[in-house]
KETINU-629018 format. One record per atom (N, C-alpha, C): x, z, y; residue in three letters; atom name. Coordinates in steps of 0.05 Angstrom, whole numbers, plus 32768, in hexadecimal, padded with zeros to 4 digits. Layout:
BEGIN
<r><px>X</px><pz>Z</pz><py>Y</py><type>ALA</type><atom>CA</atom></r>
...
//
This chain:
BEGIN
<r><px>8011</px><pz>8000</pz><py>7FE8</py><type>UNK</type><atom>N</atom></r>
<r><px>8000</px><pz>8000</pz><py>8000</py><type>UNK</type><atom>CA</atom></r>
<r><px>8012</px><pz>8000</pz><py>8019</py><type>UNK</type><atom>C</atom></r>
<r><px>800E</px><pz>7FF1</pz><py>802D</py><type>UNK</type><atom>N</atom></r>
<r><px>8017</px><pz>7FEB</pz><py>8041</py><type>UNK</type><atom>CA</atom></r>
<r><px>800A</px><pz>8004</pz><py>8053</py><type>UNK</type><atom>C</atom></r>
<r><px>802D</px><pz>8010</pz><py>806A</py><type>UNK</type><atom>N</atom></r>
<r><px>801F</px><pz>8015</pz><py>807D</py><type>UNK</type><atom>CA</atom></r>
<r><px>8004</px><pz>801E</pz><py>808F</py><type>UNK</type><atom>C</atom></r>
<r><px>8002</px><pz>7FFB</pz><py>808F</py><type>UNK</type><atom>N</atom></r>
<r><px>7FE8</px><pz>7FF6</pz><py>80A0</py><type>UNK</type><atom>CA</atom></r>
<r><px>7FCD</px><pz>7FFA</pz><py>808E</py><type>UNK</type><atom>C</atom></r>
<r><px>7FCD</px><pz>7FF3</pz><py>807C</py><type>UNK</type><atom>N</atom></r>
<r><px>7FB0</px><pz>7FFE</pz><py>8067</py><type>UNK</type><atom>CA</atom></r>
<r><px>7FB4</px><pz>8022</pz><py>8069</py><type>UNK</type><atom>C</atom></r>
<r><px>7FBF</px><pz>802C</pz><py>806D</py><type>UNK</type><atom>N</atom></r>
<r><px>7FBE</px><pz>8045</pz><py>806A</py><type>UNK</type><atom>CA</atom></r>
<r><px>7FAB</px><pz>8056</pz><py>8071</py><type>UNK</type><atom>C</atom></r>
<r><px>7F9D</px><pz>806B</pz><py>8066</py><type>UNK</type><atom>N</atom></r>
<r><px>7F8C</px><pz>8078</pz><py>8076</py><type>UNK</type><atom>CA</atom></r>
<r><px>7F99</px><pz>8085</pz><py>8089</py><type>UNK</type><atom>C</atom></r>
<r><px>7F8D</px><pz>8099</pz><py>809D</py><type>UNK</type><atom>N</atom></r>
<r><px>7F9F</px><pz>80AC</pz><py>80B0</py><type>UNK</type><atom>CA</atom></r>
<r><px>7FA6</px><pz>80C1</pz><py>809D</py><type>UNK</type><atom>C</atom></r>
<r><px>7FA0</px><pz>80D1</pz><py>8083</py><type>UNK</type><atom>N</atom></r>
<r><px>7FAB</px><pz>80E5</pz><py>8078</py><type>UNK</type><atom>CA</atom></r>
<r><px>7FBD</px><pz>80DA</pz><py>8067</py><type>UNK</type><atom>C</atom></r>
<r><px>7FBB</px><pz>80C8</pz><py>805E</py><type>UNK</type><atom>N</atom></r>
<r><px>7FCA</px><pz>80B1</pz><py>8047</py><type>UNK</type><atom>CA</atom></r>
<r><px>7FE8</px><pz>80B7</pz><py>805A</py><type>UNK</type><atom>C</atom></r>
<r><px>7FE7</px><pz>80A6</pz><py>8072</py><type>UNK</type><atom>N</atom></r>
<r><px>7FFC</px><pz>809B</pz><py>8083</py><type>UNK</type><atom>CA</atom></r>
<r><px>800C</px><pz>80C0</pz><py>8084</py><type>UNK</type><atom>C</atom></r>
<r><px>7FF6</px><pz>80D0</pz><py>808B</py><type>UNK</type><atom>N</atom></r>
<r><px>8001</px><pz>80EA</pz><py>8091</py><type>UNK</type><atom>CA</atom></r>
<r><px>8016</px><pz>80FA</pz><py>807D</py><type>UNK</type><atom>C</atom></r>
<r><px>8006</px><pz>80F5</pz><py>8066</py><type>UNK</type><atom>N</atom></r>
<r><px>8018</px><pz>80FE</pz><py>8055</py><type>UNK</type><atom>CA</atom></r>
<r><px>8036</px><pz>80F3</pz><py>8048</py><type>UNK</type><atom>C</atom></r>
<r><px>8031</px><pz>80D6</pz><py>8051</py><type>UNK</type><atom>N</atom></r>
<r><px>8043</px><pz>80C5</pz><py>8049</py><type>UNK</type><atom>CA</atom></r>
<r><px>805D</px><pz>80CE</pz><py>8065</py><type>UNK</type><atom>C</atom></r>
<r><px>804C</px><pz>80D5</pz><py>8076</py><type>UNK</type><atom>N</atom></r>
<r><px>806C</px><pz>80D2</pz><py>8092</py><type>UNK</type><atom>CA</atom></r>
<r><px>807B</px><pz>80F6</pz><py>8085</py><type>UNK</type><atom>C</atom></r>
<r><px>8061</px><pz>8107</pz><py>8079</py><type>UNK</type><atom>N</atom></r>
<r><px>806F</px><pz>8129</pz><py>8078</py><type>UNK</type><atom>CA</atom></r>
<r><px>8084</px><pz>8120</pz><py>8066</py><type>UNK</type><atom>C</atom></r>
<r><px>8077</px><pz>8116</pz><py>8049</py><type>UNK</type><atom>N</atom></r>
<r><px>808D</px><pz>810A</pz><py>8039</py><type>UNK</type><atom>CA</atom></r>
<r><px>80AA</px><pz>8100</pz><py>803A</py><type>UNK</type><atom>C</atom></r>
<r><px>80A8</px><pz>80F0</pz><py>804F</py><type>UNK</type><atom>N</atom></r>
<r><px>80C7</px><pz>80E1</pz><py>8058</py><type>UNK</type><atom>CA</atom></r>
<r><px>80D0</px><pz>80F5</pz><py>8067</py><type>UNK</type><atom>C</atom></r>
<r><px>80BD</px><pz>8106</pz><py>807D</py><type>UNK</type><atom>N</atom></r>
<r><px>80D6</px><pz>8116</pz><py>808D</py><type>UNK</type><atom>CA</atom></r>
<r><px>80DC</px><pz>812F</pz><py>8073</py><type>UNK</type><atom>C</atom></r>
<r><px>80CE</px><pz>813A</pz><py>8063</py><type>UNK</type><atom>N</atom></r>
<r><px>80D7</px><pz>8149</pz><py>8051</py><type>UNK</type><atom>CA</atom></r>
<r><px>80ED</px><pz>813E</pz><py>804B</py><type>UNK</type><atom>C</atom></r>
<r><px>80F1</px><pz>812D</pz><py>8042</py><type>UNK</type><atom>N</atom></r>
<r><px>8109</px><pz>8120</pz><py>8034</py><type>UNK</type><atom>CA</atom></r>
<r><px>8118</px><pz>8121</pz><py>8044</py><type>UNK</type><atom>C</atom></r>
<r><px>811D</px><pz>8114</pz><py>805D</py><type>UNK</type><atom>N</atom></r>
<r><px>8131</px><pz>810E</pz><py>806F</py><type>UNK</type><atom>CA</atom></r>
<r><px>813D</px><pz>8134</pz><py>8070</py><type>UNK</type><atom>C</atom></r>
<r><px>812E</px><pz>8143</pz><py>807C</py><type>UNK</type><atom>N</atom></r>
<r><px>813C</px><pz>815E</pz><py>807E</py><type>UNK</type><atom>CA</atom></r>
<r><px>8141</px><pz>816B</pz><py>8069</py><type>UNK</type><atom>C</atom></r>
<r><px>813C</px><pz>815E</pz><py>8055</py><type>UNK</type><atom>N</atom></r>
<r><px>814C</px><pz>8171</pz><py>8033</py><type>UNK</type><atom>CA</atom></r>
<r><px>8166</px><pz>815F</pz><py>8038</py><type>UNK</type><atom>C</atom></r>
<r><px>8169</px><pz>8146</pz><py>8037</py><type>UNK</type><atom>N</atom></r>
<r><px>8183</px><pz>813C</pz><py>8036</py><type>UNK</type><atom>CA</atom></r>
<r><px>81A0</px><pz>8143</pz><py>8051</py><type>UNK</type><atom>C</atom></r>
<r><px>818A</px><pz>8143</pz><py>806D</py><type>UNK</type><atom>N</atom></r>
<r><px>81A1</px><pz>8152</pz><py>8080</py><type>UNK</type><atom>CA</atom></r>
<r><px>81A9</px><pz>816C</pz><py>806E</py><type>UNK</type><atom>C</atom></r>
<r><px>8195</px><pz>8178</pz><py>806E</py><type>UNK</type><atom>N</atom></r>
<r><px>819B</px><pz>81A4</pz><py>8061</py><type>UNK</type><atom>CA</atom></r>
<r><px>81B5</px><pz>8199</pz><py>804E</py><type>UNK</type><atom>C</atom></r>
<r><px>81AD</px><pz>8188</pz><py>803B</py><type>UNK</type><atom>N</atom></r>
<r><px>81C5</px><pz>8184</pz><py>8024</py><type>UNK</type><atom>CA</atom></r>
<r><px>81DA</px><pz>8173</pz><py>8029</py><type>UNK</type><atom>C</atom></r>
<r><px>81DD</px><pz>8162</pz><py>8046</py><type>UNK</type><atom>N</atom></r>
<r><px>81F2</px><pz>815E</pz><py>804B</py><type>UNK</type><atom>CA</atom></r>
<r><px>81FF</px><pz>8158</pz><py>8067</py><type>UNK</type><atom>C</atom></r>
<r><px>81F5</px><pz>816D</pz><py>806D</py><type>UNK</type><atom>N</atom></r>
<r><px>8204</px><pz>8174</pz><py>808E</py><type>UNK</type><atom>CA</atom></r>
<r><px>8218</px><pz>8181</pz><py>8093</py><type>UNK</type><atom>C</atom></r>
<r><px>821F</px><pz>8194</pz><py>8078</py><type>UNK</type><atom>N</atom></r>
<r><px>823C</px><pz>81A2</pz><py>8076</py><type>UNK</type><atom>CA</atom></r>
<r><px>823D</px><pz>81C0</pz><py>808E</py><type>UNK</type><atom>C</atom></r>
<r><px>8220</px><pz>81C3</pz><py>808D</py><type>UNK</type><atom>N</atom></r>
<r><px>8212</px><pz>81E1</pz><py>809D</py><type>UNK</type><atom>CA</atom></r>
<r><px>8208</px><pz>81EC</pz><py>8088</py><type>UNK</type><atom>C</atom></r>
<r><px>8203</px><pz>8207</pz><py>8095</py><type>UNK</type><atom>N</atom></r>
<r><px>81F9</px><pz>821C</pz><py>8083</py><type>UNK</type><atom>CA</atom></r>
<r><px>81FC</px><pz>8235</pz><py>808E</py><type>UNK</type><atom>C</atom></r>
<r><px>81DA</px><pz>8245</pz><py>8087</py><type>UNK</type><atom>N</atom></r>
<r><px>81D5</px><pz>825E</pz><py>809A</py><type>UNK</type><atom>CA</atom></r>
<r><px>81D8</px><pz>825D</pz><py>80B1</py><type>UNK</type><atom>C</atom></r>
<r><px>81E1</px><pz>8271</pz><py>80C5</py><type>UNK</type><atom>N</atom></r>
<r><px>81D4</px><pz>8265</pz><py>80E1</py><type>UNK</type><atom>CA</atom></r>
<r><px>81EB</px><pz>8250</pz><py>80EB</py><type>UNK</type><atom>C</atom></r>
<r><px>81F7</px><pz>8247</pz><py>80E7</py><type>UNK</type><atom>N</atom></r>
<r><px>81FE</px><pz>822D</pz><py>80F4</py><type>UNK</type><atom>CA</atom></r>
<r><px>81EB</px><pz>8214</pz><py>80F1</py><type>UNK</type><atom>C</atom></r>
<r><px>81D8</px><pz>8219</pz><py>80D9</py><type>UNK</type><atom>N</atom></r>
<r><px>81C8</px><pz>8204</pz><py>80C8</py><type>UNK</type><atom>CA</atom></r>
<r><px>81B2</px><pz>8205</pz><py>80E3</py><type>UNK</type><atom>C</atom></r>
<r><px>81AA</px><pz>8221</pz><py>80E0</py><type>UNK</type><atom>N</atom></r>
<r><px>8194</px><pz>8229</pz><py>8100</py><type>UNK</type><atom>CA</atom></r>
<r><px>8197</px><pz>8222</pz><py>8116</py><type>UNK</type><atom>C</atom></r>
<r><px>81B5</px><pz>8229</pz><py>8120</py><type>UNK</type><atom>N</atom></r>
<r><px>81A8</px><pz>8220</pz><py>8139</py><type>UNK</type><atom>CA</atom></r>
<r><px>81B5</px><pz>8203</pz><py>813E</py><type>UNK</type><atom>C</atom></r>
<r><px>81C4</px><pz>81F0</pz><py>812F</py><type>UNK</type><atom>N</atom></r>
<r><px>81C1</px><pz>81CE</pz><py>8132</py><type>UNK</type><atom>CA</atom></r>
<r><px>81A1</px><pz>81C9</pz><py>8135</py><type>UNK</type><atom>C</atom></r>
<r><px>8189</px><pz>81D1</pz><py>8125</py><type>UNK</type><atom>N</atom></r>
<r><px>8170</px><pz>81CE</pz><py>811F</py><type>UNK</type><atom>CA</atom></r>
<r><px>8168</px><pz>81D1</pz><py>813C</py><type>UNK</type><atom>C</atom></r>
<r><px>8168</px><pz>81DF</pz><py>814B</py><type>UNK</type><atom>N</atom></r>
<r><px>8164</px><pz>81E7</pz><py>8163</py><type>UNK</type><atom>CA</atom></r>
<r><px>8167</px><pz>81CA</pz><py>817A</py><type>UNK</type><atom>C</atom></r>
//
């Protein structure tokens, strides 16, 4: 399913999905950890 066919909850869940992803892979490889991890996030 494209995008554009998407419903608005479809689309919604699909954008939490990727940014989930995207911020598990910074956490696992940004070479931070504990509060240095915090306040970059900031």
């Amino acid at each position: 399913m494209t995008l554009a066919a998407m419903t608005d909850a479809a689309l919604a869940a699909h954008l939490a999905a990727e940014a989930g992803r995207l911020l598990i892979d910074v956490r696992e490889n940004s070479g931070l950890a504990g509060k240095a991890l915090a306040r970059a996030g900031r």
